[in-house]
C-alpha positions in Angstrom: 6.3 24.6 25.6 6.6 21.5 23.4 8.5 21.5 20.5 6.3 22.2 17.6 8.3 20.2 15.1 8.2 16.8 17.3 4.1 17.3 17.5 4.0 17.6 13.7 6.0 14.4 13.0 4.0 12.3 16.0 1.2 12.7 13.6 3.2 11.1 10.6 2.9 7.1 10.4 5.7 5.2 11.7 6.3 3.0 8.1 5.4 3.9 4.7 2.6 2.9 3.0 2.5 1.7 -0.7 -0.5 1.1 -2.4 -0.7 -1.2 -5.9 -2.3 -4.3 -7.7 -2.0 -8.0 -6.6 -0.9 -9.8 -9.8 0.0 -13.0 -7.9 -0.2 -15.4 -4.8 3.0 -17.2 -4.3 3.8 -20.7 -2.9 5.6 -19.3 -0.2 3.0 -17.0 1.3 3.9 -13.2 -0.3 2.2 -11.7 -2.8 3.5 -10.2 -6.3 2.4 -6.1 -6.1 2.6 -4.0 -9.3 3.4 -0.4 -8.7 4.4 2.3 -11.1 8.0 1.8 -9.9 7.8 -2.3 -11.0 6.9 -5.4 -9.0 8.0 -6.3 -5.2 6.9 -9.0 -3.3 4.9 -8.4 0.2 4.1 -11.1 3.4 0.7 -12.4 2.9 -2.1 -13.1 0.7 -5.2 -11.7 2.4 -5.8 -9.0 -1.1 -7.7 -11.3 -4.3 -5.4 -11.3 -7.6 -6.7 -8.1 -9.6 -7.1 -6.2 -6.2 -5.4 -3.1 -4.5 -3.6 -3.5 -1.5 -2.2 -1.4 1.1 1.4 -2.5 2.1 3.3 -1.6 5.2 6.4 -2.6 6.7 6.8 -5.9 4.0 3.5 -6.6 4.7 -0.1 -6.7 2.6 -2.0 -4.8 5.4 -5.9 -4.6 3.8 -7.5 -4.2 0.6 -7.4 -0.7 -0.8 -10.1 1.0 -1.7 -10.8 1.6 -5.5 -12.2 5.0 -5.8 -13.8 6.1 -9.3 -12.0 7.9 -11.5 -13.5 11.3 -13.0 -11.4 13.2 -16.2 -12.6 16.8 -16.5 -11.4 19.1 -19.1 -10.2 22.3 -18.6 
């Protein structure tokens, strides 16, 4: 019998993955990414200014996708 713990964390993905807004393309090549934490810089410039992008491993990845937001009061 496999060990149940190993099957649970093959499912996990290998890097994390941080989504948050372009604000800028540099010169060298990386883009500036807002989070809630601050601003990093990521490899890559495939993500428009004023966009979401998915970053793994250093790396802008893909656009995000912007879902609608819905407030309901309870």
């Amino acid at each position: 019998m496999r060990n149940l713990w190993q099957l649970f964390t093959g499912l996990l993905p290998a890097q994390r993955r941080i989504i948050g807004a372009v604000t800028a393309h540099n010169p060298d090549g990386t883009s500036t990414i807002q989070t809630y934490g601050g601003f990093f810089r990521a490899r890559g410039q495939d993500v428009p200014i004023g966009q979401q992008a998915e970053v793994e491993g250093g790396a802008v990845v893909r656009q995000a996708v912007t879902l609608p937001t819905v407030s309901i009061e309870v």
